[in-house]
N, CA, C and O atoms as CSV, one atom per row, in Angstrom:
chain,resi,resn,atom,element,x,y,z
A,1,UNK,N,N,11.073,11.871,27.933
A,1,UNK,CA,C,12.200,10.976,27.887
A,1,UNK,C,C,12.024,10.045,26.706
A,1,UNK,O,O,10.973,9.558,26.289
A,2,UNK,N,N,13.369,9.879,26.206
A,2,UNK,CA,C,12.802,8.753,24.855
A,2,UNK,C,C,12.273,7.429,24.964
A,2,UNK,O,O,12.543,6.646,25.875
A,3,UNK,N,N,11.576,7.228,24.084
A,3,UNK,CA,C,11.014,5.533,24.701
A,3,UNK,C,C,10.665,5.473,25.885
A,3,UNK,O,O,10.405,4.302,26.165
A,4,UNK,N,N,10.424,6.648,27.353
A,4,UNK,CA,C,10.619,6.389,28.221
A,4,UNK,C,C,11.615,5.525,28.939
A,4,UNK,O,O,11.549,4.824,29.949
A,5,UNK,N,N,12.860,5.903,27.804
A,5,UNK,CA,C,13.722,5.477,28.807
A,5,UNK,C,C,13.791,3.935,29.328
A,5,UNK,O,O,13.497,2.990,28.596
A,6,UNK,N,N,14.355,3.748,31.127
A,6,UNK,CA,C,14.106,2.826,31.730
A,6,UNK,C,C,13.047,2.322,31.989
A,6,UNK,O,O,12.818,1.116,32.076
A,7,UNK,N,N,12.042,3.519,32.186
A,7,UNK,CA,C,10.819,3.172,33.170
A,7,UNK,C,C,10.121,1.458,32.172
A,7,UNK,O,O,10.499,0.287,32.114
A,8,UNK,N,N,9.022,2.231,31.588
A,8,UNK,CA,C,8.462,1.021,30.717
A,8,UNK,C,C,8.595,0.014,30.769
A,8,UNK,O,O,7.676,-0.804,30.834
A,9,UNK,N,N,10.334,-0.355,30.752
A,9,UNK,CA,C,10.981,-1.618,30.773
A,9,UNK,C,C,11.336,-2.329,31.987
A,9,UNK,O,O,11.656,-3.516,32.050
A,10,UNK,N,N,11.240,-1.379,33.089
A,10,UNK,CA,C,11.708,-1.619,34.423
A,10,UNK,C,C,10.527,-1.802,35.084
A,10,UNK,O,O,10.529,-2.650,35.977
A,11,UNK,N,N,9.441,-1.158,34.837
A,11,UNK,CA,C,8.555,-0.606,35.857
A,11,UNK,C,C,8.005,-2.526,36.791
A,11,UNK,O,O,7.473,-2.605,37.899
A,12,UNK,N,N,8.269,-3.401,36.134
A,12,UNK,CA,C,7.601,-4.773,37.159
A,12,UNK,C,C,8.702,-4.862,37.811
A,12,UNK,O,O,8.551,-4.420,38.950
A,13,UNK,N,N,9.622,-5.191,37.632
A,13,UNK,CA,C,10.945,-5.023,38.962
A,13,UNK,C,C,10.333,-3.932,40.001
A,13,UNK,O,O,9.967,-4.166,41.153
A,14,UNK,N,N,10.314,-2.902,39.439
A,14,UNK,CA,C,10.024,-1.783,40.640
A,14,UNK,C,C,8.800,-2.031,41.762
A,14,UNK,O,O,8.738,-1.531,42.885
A,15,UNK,N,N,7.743,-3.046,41.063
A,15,UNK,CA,C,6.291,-3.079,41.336
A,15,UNK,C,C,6.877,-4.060,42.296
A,15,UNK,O,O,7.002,-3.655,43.452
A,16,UNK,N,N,7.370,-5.633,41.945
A,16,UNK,CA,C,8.400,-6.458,42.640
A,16,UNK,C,C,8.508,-5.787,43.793
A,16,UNK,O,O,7.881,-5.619,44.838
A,17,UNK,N,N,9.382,-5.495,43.335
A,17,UNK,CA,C,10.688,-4.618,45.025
A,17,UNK,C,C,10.015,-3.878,45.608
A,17,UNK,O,O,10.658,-3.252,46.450
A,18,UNK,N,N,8.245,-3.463,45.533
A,18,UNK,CA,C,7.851,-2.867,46.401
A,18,UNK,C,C,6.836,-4.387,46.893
A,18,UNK,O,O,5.632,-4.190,47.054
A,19,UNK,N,N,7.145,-5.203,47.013
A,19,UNK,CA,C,6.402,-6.578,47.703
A,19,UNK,C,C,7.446,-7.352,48.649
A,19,UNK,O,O,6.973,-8.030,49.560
A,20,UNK,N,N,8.913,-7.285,48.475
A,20,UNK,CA,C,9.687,-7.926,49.326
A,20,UNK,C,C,10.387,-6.801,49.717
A,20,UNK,O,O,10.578,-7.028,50.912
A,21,UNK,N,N,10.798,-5.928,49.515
A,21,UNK,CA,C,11.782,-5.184,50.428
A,21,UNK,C,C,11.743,-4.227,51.415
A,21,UNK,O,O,12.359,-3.213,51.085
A,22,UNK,N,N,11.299,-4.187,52.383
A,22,UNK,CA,C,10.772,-3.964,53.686
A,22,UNK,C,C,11.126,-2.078,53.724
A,22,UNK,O,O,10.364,-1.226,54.182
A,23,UNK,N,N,12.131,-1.903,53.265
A,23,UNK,CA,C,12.504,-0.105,53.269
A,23,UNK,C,C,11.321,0.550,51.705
A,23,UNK,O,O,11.146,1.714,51.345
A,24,UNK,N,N,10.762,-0.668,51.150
A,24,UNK,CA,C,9.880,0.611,50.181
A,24,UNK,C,C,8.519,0.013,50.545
A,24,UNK,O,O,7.874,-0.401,49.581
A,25,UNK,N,N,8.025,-0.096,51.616
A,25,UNK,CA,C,7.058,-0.196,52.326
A,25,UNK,C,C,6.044,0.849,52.007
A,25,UNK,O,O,4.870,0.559,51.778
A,26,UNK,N,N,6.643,2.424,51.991
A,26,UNK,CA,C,6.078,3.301,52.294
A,26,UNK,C,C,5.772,3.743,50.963
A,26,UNK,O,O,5.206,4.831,50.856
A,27,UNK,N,N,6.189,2.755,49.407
A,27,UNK,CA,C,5.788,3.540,48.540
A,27,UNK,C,C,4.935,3.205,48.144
A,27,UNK,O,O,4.307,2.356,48.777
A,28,UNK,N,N,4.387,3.729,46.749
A,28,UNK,CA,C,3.293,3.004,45.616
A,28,UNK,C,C,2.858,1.649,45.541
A,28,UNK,O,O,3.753,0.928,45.099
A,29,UNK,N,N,1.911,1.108,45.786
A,29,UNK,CA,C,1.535,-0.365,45.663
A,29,UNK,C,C,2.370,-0.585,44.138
A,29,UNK,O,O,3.459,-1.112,43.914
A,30,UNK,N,N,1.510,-0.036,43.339
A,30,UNK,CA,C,1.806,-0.492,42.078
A,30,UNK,C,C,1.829,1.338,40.827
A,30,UNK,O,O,1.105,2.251,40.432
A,31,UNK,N,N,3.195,0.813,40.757
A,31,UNK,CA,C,3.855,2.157,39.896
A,31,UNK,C,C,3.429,2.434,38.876
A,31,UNK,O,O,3.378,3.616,38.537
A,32,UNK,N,N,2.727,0.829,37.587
A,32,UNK,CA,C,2.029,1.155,36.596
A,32,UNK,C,C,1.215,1.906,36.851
A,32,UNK,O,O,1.152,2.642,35.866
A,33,UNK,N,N,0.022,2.441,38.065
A,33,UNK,CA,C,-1.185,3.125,38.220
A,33,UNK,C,C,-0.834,5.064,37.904
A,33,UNK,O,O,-1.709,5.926,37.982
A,34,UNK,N,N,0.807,5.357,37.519
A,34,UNK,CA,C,0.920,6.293,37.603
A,34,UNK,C,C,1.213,6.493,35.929
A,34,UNK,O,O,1.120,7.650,35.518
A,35,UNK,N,N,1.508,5.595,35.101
A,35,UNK,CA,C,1.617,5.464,33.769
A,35,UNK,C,C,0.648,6.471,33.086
A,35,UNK,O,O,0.957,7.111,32.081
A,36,UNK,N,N,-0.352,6.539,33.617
A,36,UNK,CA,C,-1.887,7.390,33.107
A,36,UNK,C,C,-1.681,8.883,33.331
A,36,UNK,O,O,-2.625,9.579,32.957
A,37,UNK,N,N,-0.682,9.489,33.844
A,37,UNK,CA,C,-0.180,10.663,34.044
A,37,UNK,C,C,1.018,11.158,33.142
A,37,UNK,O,O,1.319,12.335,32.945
A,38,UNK,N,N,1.755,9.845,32.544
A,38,UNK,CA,C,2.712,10.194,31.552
A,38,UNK,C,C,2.484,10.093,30.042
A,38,UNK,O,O,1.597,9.388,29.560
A,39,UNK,N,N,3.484,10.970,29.192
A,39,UNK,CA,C,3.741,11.160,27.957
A,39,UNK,C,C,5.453,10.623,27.652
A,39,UNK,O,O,6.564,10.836,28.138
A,40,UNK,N,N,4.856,9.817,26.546
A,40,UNK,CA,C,5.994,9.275,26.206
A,40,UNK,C,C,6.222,9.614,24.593
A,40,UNK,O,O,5.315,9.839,23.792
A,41,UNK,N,N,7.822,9.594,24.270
A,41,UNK,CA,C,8.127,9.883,23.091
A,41,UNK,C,C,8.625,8.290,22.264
A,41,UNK,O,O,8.859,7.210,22.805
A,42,UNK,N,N,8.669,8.656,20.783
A,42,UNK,CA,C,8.395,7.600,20.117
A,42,UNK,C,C,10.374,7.490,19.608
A,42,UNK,O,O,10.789,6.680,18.778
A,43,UNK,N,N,10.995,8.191,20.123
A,43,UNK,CA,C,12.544,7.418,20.323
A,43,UNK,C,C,13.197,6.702,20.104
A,43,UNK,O,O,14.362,7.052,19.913
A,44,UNK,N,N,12.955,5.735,20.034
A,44,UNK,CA,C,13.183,4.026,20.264
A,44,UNK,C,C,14.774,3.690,19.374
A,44,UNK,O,O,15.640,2.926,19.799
A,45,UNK,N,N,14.846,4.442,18.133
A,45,UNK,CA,C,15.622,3.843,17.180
A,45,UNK,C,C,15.040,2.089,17.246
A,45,UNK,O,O,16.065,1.414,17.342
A,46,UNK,N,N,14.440,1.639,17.237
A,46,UNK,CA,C,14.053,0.292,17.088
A,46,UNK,C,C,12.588,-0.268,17.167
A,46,UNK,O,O,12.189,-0.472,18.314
A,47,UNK,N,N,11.699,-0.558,16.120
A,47,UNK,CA,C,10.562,-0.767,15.902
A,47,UNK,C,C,10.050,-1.308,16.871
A,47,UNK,O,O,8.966,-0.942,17.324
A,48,UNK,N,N,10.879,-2.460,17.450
A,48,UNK,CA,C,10.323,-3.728,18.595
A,48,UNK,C,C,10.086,-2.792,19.678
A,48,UNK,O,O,9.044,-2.791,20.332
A,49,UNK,N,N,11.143,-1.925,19.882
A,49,UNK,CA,C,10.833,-1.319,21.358
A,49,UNK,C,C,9.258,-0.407,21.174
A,49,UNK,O,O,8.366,-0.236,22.005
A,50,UNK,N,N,9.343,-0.031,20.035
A,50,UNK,CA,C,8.424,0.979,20.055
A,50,UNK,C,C,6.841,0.313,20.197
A,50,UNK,O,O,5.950,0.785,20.904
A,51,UNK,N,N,6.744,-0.834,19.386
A,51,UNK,CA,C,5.486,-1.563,19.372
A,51,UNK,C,C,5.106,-1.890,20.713
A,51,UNK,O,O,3.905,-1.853,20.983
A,52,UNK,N,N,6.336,-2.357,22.027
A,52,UNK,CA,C,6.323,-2.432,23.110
A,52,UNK,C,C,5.987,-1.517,24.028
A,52,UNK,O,O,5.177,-1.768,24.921
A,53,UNK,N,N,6.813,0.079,23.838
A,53,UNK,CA,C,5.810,0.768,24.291
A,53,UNK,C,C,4.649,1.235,24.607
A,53,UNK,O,O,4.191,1.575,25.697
A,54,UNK,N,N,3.983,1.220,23.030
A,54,UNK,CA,C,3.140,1.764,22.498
A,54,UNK,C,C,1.867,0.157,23.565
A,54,UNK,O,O,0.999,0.493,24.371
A,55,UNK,N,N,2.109,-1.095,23.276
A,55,UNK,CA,C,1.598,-1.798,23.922
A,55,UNK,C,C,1.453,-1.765,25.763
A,55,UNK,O,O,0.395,-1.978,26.355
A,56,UNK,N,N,2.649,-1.478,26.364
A,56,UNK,CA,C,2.876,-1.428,27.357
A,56,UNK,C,C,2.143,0.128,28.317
A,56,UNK,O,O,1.807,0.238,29.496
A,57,UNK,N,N,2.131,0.728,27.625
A,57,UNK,CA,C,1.754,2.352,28.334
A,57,UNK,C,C,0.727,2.852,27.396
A,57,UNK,O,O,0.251,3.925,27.765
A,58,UNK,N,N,0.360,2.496,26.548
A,58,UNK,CA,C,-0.805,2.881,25.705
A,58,UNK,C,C,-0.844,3.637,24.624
A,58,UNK,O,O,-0.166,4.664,24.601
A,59,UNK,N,N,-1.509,3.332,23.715
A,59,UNK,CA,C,-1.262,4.114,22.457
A,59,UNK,C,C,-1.693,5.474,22.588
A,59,UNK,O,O,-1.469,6.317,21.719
A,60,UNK,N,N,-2.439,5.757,23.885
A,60,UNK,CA,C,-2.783,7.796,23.720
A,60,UNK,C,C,-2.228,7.941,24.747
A,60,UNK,O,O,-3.035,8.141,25.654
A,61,UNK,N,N,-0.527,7.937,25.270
A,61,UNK,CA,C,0.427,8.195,25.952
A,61,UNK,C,C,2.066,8.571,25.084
A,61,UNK,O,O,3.182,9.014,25.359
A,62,UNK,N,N,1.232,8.014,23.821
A,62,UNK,CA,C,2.996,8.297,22.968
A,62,UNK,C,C,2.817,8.922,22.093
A,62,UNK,O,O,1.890,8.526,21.386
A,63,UNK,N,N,3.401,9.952,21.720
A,63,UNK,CA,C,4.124,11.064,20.860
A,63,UNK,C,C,4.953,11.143,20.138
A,63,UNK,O,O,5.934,10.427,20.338
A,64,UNK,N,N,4.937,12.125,18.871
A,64,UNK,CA,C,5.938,11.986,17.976
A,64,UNK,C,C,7.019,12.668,18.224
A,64,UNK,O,O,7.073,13.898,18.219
A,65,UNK,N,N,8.139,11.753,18.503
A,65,UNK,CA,C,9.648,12.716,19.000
A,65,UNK,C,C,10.559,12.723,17.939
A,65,UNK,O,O,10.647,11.819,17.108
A,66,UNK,N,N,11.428,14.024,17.971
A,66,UNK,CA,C,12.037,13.997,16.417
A,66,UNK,C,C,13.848,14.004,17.129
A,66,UNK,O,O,14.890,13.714,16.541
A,67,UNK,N,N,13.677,14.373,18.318
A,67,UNK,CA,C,15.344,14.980,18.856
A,67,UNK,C,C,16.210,16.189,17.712
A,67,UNK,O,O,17.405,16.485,17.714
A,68,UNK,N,N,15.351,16.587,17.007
A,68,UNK,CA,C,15.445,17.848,16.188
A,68,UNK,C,C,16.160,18.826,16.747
A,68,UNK,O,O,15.387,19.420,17.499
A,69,UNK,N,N,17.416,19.405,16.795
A,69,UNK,CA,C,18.661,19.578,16.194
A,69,UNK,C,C,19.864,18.763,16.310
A,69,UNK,O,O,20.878,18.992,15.651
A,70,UNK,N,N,19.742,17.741,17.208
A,70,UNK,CA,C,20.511,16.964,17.680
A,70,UNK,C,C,20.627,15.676,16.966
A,70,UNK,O,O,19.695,14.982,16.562
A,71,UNK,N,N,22.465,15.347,16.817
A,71,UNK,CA,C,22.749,14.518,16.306
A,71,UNK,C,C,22.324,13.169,16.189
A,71,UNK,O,O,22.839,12.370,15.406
A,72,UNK,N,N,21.314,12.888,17.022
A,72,UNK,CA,C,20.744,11.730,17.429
A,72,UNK,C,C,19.051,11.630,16.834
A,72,UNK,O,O,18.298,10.686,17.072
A,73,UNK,N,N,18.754,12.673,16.138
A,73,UNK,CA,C,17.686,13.007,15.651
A,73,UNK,C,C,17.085,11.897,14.715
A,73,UNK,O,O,17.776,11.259,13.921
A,74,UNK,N,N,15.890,11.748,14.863
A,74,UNK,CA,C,15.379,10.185,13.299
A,74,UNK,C,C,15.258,11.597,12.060
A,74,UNK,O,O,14.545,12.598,12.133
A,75,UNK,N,N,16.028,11.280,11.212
A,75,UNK,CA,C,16.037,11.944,9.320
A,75,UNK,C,C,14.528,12.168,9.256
A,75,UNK,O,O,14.181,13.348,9.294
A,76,UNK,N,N,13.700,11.368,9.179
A,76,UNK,CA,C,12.232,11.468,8.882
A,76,UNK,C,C,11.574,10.888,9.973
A,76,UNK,O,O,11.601,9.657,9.987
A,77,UNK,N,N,10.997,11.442,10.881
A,77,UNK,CA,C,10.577,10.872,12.330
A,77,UNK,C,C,8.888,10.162,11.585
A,77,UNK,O,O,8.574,9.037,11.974
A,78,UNK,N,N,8.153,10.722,10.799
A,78,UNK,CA,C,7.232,9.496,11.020
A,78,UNK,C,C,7.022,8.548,10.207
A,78,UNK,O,O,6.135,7.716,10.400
A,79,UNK,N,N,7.965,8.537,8.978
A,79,UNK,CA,C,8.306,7.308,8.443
A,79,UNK,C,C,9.200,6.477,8.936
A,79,UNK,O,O,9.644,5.520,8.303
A,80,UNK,N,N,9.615,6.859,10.401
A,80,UNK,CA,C,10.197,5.802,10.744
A,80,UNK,C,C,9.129,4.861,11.956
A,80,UNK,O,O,9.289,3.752,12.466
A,81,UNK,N,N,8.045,5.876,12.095
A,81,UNK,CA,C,7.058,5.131,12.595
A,81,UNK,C,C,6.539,3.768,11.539
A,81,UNK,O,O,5.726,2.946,11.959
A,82,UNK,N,N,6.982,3.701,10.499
A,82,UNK,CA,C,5.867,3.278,9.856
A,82,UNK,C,C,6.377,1.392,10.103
A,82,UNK,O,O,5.535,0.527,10.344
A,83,UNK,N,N,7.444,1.186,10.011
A,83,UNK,CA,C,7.797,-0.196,10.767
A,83,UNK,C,C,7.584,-0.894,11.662
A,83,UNK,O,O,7.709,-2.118,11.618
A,84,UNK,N,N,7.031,0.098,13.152
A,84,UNK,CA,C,6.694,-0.402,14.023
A,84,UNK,C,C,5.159,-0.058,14.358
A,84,UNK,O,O,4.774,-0.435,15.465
A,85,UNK,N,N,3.849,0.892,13.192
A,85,UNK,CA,C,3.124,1.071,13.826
A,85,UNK,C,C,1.745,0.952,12.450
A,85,UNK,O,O,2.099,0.505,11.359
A,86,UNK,N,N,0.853,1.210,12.570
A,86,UNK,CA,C,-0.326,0.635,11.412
A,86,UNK,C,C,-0.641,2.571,11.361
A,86,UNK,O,O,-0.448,3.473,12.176
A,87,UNK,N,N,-1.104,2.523,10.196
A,87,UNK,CA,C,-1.654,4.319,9.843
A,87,UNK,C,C,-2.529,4.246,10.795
A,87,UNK,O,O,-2.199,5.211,11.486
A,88,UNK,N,N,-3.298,3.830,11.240
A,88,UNK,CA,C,-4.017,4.440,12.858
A,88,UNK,C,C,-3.222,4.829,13.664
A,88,UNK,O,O,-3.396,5.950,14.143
A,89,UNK,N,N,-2.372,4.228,13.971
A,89,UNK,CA,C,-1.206,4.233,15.448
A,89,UNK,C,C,-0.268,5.813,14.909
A,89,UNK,O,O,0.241,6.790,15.459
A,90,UNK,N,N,-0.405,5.426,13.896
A,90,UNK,CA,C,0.673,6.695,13.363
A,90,UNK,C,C,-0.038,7.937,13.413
A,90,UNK,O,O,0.657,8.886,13.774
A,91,UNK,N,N,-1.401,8.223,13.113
A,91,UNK,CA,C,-2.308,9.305,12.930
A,91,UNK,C,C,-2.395,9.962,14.367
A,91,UNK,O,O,-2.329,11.169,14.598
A,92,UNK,N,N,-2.556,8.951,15.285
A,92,UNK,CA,C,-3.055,8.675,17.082
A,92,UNK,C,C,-1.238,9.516,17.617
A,92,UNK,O,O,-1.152,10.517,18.328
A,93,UNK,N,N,-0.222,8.867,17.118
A,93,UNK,CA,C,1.103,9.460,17.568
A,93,UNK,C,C,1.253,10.837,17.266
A,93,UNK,O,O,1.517,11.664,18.138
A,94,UNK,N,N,1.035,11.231,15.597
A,94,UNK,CA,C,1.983,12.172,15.252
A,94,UNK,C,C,0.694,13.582,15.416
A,94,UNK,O,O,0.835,14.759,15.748
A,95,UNK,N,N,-0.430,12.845,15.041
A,95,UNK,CA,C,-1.563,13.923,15.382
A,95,UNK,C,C,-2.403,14.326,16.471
A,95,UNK,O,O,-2.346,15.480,16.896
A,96,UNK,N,N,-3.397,13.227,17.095
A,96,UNK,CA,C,-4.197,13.758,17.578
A,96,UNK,C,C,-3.573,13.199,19.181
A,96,UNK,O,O,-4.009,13.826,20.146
A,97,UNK,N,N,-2.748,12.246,19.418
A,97,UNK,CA,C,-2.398,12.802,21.177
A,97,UNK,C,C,-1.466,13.915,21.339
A,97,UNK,O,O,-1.212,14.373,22.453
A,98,UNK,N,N,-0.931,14.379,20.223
A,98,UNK,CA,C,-0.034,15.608,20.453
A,98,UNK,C,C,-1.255,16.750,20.430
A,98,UNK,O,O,-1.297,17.430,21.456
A,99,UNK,N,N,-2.176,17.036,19.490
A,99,UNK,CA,C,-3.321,17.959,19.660
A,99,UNK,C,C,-3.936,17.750,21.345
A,99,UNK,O,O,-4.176,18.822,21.901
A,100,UNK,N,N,-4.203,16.484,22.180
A,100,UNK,CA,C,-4.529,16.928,22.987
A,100,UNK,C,C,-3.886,16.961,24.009
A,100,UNK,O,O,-4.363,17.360,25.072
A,101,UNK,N,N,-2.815,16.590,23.881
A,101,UNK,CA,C,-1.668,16.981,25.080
A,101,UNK,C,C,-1.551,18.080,25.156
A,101,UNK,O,O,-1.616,18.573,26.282
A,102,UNK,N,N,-1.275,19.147,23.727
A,102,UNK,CA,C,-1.176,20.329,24.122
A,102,UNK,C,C,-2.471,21.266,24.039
A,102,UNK,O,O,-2.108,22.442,24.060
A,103,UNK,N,N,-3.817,21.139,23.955
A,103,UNK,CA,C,-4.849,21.497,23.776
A,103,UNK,C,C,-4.572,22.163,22.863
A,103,UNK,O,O,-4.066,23.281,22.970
A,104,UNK,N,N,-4.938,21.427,21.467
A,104,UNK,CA,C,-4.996,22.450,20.571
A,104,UNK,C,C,-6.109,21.978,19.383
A,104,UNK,O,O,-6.207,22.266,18.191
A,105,UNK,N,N,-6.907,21.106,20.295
A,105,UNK,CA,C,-8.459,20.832,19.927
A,105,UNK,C,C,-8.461,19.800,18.673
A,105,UNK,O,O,-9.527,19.420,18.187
């Protein structure tokens, strides 16, 4: 999902509403603990969000997303990293958590 979407941005409301509202009793204490299971894409159209991500869910959770054929696609996906992220962050995105997400060593 791009930017992850809602989640990222939502996820303390959700953590919230599982402390007062008596019908989500039965769920997750705390929803961030499942963050460590996801991959997120670098989406954002907007540097701020992305630095936020990348802060919020971790820098070896995000990936380089291009939306490649689609009209909504970034022209040059990792120079558009380069506004919101330092050549480490960018190396860590476009190279090596995509190498080990998909095991390819």
């Amino acid at each position: 999902m791009h930017g992850g979407g809602f989640l990222p941005y939502q996820t303390g409301q959700l953590v919230h509403a599982r402390s007062v509202r008596p019908e989500l009793a039965d769920a997750p204490v705390n929803a961030w603990d499942f963050f460590g299971q996801l991959y997120f894409d670098t989406i954002t159209h907007d540097a701020a969000a992305l630095r936020y991500l990348v802060e919020r869910v971790g820098l070896e959770h995000v990936v380089l997303g291009t939306d490649l054929q689609f009209d909504m696609a970034l022209a040059a996906p990792v120079a558009t990293l380069t506004e919101a992220l330092t050549e480490e962050q960018i190396q860590a995105v476009a190279v090596t958590n995509p190498r080990r997400l998909f095991g390819l060593g």
